[in-house]
CHARMM internal coordinates of N, CA and C (Angstrom, degrees):
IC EDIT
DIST 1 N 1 CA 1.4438
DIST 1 CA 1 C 1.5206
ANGL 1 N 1 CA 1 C 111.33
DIST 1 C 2 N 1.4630
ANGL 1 CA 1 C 2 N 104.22
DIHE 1 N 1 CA 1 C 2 N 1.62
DIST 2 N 2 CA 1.9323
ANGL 1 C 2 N 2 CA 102.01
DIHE 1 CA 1 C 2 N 2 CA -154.04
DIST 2 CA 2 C 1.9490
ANGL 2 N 2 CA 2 C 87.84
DIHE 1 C 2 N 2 CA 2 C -74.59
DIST 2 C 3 N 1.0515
ANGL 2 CA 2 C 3 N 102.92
DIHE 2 N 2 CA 2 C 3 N 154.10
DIST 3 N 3 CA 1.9335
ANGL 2 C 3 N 3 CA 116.64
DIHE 2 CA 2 C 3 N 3 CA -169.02
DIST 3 CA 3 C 1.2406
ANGL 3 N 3 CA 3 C 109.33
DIHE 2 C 3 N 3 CA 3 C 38.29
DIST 3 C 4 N 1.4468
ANGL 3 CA 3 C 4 N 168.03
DIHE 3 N 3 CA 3 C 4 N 3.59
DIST 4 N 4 CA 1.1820
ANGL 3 C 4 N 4 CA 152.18
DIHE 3 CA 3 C 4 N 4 CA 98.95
DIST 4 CA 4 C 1.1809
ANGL 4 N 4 CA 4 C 107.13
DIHE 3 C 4 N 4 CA 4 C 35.56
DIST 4 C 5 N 1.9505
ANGL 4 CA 4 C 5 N 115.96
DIHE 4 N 4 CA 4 C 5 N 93.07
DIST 5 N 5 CA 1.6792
ANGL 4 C 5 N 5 CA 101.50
DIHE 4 CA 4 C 5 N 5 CA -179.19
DIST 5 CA 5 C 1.7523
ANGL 5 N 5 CA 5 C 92.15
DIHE 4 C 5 N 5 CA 5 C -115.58
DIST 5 C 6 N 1.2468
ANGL 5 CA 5 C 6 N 118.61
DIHE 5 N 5 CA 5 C 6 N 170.62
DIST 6 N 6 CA 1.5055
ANGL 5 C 6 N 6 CA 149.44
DIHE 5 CA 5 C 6 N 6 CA -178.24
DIST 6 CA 6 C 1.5442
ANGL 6 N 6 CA 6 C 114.00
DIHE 5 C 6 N 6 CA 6 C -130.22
DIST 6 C 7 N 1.0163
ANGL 6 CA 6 C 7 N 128.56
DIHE 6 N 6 CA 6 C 7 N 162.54
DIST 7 N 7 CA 1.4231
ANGL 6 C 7 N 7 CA 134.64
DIHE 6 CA 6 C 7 N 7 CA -152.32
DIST 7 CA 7 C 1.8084
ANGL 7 N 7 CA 7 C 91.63
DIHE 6 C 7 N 7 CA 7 C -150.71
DIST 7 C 8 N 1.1790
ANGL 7 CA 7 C 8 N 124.26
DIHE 7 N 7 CA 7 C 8 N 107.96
DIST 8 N 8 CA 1.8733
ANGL 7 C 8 N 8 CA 145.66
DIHE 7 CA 7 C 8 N 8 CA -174.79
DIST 8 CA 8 C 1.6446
ANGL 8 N 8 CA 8 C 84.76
DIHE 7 C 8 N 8 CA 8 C -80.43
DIST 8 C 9 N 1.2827
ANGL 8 CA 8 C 9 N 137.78
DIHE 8 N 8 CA 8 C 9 N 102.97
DIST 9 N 9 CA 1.6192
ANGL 8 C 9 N 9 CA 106.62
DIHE 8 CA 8 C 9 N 9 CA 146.30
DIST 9 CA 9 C 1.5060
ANGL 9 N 9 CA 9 C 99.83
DIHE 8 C 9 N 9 CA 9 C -131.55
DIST 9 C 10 N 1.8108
ANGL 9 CA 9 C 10 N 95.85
DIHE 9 N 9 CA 9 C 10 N 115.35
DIST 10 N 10 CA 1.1826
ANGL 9 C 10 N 10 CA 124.95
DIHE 9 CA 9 C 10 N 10 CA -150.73
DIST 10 CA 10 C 1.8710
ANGL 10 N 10 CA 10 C 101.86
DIHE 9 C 10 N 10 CA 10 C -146.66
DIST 10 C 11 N 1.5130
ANGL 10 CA 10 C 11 N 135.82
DIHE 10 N 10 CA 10 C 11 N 127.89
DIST 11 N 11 CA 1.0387
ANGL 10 C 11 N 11 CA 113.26
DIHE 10 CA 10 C 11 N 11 CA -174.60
DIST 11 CA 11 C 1.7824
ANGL 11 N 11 CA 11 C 113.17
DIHE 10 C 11 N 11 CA 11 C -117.11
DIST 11 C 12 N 1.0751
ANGL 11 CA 11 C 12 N 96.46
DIHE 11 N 11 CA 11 C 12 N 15.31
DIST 12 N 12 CA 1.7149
ANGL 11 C 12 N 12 CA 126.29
DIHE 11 CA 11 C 12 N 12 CA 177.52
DIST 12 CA 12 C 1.8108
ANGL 12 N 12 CA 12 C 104.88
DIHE 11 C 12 N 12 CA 12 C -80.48
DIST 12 C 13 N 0.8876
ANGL 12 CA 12 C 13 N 132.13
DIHE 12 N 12 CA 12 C 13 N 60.74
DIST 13 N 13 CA 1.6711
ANGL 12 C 13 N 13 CA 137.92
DIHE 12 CA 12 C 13 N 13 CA -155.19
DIST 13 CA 13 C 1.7658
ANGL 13 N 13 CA 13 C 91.59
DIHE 12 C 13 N 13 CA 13 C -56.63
DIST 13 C 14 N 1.2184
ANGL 13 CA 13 C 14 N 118.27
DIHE 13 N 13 CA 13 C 14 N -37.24
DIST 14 N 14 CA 1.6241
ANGL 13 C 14 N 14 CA 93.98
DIHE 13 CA 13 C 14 N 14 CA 177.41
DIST 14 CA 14 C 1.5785
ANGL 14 N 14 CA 14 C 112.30
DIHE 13 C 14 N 14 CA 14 C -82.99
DIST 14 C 15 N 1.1181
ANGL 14 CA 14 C 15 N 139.91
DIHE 14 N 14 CA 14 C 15 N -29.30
DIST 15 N 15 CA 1.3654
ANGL 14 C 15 N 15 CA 148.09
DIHE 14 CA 14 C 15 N 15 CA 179.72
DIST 15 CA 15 C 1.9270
ANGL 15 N 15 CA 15 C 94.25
DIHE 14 C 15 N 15 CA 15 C -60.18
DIST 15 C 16 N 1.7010
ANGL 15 CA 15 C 16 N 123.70
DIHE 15 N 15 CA 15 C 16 N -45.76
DIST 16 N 16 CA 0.9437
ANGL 15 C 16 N 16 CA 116.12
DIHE 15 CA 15 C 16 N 16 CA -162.26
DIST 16 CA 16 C 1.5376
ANGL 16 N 16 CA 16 C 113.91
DIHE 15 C 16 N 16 CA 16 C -81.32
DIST 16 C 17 N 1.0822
ANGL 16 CA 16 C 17 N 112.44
DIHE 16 N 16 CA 16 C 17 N -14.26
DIST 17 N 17 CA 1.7268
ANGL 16 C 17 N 17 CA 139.95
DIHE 16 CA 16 C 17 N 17 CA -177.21
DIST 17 CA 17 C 1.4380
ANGL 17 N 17 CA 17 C 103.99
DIHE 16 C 17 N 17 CA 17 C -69.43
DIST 17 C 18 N 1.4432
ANGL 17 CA 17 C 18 N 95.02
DIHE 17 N 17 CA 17 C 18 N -36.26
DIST 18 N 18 CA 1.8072
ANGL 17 C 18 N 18 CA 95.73
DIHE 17 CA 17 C 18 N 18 CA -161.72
DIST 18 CA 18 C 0.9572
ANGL 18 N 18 CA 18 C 89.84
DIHE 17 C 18 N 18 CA 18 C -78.73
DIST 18 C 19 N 1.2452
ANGL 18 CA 18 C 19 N 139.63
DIHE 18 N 18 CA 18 C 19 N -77.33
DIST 19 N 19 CA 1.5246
ANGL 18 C 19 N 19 CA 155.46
DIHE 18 CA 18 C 19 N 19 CA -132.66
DIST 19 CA 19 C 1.7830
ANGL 19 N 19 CA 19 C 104.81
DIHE 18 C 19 N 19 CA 19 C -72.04
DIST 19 C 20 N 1.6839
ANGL 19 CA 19 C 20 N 105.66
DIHE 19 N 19 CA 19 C 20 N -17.19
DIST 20 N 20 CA 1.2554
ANGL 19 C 20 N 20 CA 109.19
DIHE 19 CA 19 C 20 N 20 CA -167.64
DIST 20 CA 20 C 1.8322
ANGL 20 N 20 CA 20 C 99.79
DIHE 19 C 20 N 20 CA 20 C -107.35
DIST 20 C 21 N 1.0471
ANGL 20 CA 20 C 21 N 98.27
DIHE 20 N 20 CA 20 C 21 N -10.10
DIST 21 N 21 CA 1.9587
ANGL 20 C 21 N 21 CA 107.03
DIHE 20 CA 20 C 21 N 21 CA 166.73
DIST 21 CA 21 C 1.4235
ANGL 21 N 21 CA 21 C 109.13
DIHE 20 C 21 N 21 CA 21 C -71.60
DIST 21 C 22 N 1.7153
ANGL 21 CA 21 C 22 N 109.98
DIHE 21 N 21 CA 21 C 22 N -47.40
DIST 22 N 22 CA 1.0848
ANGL 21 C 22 N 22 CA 118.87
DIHE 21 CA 21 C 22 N 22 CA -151.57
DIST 22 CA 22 C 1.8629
ANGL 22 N 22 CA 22 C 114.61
DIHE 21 C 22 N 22 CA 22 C -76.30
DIST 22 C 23 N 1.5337
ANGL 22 CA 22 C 23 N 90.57
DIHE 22 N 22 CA 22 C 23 N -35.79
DIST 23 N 23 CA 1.3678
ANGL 22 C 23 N 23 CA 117.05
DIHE 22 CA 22 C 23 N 23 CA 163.15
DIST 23 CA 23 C 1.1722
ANGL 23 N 23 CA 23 C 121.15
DIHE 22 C 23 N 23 CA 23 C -43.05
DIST 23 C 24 N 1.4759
ANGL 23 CA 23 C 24 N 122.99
DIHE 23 N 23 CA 23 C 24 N -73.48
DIST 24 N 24 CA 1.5163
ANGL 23 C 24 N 24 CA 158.25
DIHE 23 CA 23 C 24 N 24 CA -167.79
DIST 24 CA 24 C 1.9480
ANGL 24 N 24 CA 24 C 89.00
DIHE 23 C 24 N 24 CA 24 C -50.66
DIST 24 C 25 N 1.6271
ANGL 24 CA 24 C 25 N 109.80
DIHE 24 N 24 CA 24 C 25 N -55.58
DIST 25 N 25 CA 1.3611
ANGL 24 C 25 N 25 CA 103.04
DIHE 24 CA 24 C 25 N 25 CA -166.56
DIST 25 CA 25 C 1.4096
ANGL 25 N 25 CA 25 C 102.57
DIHE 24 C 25 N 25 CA 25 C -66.72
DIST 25 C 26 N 1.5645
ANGL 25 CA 25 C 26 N 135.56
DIHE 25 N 25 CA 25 C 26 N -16.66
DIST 26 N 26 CA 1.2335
ANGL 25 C 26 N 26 CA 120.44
DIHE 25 CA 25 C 26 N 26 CA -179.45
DIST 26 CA 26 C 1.4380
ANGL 26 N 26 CA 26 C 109.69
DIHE 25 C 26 N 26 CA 26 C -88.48
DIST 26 C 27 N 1.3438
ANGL 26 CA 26 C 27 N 119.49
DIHE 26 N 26 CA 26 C 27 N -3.39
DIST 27 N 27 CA 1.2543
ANGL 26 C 27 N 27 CA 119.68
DIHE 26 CA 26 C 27 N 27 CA 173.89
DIST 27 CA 27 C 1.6012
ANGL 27 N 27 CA 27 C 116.67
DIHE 26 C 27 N 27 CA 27 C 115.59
DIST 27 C 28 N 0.8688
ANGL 27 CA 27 C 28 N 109.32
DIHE 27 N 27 CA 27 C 28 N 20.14
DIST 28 N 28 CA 1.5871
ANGL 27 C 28 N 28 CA 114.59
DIHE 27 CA 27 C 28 N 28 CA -173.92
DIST 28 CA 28 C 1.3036
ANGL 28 N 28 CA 28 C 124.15
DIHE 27 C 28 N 28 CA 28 C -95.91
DIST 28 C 29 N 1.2327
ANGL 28 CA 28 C 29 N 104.97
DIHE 28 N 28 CA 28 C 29 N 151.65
DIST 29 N 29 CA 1.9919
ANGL 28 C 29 N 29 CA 83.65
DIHE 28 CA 28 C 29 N 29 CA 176.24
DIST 29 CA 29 C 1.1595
ANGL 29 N 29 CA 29 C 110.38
DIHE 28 C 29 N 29 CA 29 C -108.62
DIST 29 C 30 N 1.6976
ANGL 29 CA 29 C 30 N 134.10
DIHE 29 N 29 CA 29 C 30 N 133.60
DIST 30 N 30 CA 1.3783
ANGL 29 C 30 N 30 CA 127.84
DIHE 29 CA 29 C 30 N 30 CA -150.94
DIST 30 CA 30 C 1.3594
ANGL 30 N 30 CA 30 C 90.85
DIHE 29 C 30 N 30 CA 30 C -131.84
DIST 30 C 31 N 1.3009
ANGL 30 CA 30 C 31 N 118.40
DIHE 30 N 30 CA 30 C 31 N 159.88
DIST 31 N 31 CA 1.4133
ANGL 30 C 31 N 31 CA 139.68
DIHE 30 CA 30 C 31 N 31 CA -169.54
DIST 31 CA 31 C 1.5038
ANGL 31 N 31 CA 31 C 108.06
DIHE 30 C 31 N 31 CA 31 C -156.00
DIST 31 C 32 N 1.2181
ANGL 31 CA 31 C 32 N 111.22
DIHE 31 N 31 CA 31 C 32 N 133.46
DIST 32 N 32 CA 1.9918
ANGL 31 C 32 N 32 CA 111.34
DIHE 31 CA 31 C 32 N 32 CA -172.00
DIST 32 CA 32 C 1.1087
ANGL 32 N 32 CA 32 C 115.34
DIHE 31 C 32 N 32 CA 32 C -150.61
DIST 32 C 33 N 1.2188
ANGL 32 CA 32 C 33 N 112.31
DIHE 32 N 32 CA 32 C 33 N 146.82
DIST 33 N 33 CA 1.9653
ANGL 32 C 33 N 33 CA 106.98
DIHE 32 CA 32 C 33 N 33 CA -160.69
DIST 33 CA 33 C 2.0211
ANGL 33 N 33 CA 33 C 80.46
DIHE 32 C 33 N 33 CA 33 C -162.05
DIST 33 C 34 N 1.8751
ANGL 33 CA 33 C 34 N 92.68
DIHE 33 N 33 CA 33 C 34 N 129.40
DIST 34 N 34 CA 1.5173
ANGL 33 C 34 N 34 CA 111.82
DIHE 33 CA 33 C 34 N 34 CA -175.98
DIST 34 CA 34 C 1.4447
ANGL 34 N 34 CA 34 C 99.03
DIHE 33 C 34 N 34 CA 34 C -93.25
DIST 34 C 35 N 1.0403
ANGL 34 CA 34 C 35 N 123.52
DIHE 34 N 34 CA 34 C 35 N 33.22
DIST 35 N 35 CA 1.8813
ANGL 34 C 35 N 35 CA 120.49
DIHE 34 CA 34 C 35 N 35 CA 154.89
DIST 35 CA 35 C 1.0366
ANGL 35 N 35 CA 35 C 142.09
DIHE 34 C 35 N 35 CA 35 C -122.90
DIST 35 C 36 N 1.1424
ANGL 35 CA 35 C 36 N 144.52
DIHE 35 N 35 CA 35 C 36 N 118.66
DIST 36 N 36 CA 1.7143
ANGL 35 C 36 N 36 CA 120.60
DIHE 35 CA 35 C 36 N 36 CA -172.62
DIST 36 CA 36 C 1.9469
ANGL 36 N 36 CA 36 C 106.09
DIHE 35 C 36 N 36 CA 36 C -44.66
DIST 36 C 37 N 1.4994
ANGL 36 CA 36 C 37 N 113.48
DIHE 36 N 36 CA 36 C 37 N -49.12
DIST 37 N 37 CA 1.2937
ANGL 36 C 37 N 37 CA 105.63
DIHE 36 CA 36 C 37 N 37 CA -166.01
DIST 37 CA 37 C 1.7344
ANGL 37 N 37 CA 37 C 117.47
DIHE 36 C 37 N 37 CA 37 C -77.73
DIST 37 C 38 N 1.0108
ANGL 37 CA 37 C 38 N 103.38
DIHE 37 N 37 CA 37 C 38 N -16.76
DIST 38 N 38 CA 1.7837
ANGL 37 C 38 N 38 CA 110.62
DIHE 37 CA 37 C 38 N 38 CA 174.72
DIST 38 CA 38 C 1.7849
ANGL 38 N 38 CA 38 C 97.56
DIHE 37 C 38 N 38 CA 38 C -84.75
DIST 38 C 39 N 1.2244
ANGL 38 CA 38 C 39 N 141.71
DIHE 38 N 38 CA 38 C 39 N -13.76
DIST 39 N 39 CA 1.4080
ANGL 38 C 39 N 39 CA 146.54
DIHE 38 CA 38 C 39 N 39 CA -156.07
DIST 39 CA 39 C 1.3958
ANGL 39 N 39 CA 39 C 100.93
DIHE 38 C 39 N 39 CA 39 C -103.07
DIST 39 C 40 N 1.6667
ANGL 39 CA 39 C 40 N 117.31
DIHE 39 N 39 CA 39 C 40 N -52.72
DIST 40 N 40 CA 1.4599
ANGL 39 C 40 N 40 CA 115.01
DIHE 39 CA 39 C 40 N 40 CA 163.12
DIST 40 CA 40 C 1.2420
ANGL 40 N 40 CA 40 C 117.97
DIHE 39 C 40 N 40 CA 40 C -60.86
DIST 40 C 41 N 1.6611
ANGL 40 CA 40 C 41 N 111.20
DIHE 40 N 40 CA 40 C 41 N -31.10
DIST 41 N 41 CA 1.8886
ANGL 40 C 41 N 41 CA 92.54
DIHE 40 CA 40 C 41 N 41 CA -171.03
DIST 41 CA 41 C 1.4302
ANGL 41 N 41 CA 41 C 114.84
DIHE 40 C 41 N 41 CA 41 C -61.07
DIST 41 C 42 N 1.6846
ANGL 41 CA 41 C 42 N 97.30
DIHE 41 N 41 CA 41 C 42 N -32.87
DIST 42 N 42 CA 1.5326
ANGL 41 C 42 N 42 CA 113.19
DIHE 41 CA 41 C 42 N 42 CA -173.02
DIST 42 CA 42 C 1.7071
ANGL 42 N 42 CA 42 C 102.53
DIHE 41 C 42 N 42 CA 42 C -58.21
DIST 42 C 43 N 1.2278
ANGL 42 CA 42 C 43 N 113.91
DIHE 42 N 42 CA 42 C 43 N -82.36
DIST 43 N 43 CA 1.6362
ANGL 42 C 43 N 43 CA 115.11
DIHE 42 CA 42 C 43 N 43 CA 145.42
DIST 43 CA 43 C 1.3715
ANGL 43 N 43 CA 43 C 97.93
DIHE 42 C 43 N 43 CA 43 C 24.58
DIST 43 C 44 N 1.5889
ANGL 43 CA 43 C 44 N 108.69
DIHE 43 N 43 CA 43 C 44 N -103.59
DIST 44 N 44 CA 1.3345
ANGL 43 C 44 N 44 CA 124.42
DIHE 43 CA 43 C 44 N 44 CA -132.07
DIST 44 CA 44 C 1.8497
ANGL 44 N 44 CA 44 C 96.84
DIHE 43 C 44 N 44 CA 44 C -60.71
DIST 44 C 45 N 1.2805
ANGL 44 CA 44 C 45 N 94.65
DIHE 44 N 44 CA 44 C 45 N -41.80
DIST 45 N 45 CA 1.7594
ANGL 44 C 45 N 45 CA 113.50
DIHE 44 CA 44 C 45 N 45 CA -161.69
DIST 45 CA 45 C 1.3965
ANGL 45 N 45 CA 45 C 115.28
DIHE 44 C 45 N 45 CA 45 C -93.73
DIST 45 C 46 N 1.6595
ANGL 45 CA 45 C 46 N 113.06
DIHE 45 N 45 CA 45 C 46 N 5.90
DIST 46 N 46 CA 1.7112
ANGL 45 C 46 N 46 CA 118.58
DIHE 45 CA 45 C 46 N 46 CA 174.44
DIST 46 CA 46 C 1.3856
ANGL 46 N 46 CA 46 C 97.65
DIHE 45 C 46 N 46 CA 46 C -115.88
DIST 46 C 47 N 0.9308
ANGL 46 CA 46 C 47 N 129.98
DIHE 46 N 46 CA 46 C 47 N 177.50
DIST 47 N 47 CA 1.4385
ANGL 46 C 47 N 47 CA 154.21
DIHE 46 CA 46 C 47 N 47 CA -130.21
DIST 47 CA 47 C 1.5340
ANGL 47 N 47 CA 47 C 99.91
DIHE 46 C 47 N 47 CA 47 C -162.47
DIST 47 C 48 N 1.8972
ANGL 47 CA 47 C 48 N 121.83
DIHE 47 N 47 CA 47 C 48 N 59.43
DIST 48 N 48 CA 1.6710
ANGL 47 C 48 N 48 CA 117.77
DIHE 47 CA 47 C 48 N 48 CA -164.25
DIST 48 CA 48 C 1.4990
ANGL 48 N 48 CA 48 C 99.70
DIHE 47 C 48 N 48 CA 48 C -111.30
DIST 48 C 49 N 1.5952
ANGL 48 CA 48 C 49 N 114.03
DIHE 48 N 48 CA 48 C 49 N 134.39
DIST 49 N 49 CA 0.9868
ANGL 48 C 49 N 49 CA 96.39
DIHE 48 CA 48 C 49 N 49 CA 165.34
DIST 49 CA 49 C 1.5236
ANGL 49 N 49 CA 49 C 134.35
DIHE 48 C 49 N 49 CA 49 C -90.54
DIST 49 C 50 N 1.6316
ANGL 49 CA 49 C 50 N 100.83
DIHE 49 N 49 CA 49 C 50 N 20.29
DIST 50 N 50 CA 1.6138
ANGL 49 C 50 N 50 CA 88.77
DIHE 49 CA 49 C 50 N 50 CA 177.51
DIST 50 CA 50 C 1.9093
ANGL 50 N 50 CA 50 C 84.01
DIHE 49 C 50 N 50 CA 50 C -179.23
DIST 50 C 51 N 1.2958
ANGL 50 CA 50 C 51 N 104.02
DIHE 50 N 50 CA 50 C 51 N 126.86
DIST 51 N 51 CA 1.5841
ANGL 50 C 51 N 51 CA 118.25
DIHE 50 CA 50 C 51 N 51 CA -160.23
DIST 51 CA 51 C 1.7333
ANGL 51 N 51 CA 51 C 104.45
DIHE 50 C 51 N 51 CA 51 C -110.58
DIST 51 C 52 N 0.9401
ANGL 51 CA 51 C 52 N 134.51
DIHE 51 N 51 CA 51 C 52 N 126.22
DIST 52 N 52 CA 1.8015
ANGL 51 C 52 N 52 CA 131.13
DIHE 51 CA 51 C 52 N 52 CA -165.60
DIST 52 CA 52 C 2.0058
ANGL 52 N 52 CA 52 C 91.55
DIHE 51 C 52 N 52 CA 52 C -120.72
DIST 52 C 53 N 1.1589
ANGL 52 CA 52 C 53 N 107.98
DIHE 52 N 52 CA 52 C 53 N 113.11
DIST 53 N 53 CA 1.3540
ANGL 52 C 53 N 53 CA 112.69
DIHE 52 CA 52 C 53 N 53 CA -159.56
DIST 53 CA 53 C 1.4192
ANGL 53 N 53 CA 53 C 108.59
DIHE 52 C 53 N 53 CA 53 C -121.24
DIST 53 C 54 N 1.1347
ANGL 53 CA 53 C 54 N 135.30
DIHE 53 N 53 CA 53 C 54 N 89.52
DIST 54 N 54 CA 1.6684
ANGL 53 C 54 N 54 CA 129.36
DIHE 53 CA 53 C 54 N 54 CA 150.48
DIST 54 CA 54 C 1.2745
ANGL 54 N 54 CA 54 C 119.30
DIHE 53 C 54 N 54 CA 54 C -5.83
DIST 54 C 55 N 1.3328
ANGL 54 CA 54 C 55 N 110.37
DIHE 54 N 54 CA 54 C 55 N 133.53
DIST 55 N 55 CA 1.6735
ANGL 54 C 55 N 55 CA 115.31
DIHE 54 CA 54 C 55 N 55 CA 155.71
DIST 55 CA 55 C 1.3123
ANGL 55 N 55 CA 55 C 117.57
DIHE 54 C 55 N 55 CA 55 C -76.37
DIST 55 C 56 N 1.3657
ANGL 55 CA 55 C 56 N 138.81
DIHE 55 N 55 CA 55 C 56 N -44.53
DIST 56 N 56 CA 1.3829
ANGL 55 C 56 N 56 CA 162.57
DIHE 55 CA 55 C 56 N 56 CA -178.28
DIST 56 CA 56 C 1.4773
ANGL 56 N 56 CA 56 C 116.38
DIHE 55 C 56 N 56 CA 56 C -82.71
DIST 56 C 57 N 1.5086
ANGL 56 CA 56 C 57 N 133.57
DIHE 56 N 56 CA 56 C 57 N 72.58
DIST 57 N 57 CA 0.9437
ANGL 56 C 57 N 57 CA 133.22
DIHE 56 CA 56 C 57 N 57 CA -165.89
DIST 57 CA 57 C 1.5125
ANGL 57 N 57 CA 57 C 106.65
DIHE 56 C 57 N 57 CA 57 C -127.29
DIST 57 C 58 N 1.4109
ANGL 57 CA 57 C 58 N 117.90
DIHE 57 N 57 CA 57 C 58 N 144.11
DIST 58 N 58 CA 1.5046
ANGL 57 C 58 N 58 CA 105.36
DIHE 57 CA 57 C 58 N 58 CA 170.75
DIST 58 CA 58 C 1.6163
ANGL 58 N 58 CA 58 C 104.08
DIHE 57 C 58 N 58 CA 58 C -109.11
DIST 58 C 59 N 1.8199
ANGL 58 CA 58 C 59 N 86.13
DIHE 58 N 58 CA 58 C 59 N 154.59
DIST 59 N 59 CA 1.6931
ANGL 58 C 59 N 59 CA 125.86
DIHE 58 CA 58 C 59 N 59 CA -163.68
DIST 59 CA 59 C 1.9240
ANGL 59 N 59 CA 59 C 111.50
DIHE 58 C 59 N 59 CA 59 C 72.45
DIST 59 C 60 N 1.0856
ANGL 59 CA 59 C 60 N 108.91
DIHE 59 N 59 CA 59 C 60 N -24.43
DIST 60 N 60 CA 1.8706
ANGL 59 C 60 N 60 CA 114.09
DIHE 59 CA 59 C 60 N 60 CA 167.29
DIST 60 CA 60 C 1.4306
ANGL 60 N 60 CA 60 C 122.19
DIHE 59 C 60 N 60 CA 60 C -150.51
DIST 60 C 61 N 1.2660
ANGL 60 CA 60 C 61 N 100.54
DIHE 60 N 60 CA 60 C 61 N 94.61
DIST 61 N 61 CA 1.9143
ANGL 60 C 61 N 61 CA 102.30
DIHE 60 CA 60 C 61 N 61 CA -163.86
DIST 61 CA 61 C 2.1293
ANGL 61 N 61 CA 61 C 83.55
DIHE 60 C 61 N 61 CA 61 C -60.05
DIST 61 C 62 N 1.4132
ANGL 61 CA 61 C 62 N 73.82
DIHE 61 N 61 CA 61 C 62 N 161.45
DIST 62 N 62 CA 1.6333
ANGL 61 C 62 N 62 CA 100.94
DIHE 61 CA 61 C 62 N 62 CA -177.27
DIST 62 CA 62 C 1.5495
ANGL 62 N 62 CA 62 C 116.47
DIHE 61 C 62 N 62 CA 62 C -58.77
DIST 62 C 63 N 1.0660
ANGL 62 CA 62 C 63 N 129.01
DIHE 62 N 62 CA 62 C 63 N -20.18
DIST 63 N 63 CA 1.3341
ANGL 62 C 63 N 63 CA 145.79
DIHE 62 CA 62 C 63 N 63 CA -146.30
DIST 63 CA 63 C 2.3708
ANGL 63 N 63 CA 63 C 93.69
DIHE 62 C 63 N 63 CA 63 C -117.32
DIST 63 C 64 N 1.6407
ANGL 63 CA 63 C 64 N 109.70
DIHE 63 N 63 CA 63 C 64 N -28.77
DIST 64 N 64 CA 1.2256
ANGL 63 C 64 N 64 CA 92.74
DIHE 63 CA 63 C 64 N 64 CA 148.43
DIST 64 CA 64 C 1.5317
ANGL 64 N 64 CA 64 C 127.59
DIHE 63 C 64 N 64 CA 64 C -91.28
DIST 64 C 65 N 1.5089
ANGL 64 CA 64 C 65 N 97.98
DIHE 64 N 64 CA 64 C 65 N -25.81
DIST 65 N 65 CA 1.6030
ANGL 64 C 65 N 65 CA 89.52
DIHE 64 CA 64 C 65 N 65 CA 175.74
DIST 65 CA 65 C 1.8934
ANGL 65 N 65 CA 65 C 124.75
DIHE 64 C 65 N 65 CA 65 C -44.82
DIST 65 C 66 N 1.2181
ANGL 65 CA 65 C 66 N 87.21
DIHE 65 N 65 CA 65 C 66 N -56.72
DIST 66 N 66 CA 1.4026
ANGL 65 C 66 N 66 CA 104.49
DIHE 65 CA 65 C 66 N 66 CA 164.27
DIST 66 CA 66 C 1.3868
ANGL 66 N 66 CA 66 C 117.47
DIHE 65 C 66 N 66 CA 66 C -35.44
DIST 66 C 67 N 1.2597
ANGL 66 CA 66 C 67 N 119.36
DIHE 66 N 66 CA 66 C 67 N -57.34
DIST 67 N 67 CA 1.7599
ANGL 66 C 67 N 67 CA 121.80
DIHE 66 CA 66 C 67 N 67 CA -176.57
DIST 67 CA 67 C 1.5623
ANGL 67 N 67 CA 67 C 109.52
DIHE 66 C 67 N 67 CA 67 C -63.25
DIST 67 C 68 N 1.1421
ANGL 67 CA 67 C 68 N 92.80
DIHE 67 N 67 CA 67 C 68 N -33.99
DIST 68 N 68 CA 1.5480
ANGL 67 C 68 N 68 CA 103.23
DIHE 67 CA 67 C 68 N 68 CA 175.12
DIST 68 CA 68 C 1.6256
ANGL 68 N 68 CA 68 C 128.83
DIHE 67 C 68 N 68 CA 68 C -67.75
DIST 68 C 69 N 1.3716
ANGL 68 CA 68 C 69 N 94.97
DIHE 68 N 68 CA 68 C 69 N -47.30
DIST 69 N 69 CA 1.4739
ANGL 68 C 69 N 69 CA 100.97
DIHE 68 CA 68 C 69 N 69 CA -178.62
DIST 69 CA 69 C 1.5497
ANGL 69 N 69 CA 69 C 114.03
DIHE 68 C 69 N 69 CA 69 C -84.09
DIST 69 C 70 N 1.6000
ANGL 69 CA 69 C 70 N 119.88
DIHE 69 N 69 CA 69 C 70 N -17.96
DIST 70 N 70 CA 1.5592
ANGL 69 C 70 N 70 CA 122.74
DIHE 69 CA 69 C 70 N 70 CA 147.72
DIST 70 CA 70 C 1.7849
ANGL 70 N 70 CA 70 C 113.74
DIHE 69 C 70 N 70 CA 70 C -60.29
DIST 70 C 71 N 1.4591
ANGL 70 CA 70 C 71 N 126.66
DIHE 70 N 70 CA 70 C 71 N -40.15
DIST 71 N 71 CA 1.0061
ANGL 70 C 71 N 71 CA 129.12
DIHE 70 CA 70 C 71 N 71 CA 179.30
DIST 71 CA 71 C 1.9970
ANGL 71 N 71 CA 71 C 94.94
DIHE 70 C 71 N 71 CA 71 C -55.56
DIST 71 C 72 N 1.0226
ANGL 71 CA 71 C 72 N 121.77
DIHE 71 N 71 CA 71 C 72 N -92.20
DIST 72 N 72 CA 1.6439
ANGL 71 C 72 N 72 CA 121.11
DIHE 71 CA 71 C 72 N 72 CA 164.11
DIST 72 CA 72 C 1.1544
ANGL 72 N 72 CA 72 C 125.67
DIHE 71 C 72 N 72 CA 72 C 6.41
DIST 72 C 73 N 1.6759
ANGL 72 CA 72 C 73 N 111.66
DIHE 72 N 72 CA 72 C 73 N -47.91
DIST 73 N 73 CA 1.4143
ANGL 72 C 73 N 73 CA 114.27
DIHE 72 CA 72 C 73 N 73 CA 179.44
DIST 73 CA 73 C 1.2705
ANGL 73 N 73 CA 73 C 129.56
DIHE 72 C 73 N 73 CA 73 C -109.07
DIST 73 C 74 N 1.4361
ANGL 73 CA 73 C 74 N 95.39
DIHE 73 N 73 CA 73 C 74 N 38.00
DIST 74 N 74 CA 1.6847
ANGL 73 C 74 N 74 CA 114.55
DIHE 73 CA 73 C 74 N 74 CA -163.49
DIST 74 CA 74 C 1.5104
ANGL 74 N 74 CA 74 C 94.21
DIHE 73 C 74 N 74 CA 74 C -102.06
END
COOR INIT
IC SEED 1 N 1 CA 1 C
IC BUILD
């Protein structure tokens, strides 16, 4: 698990806080961005091994990020 990072894109800043405390104490390295479109850039241009993604996002609901970032890894 040692450096194991995750990617928060979550636009609820206390919901994203928690989950990114809770993380951090298990040892993870967490990174979080409240937009769908700042969440993919991170996405595209981080290196995560495991991304926790909102449906409800403003400027890119979660559900395009997703199409997108499968489009990327095509």
């Amino acid at each position: 698990m040692a450096g194991e990072k995750i990617l928060i894109v979550e636009d609820e800043r206390k919901i994203a806080r928690f989950v990114q405390l809770e993380l951090e104490h298990e040892g993870y390295a967490v990174t979080t961005a409240y937009d769908g479109r700042s969440g993919l850039e991170q996405a595209i241009n981080g290196n995560f091994d495991l991304i926790i993604l909102d449906v409800m996002l403003p400027s890119l609901n979660g559900m395009d990020v997703l199409r997108r970032l499968r489009q990327c890894s095509e």
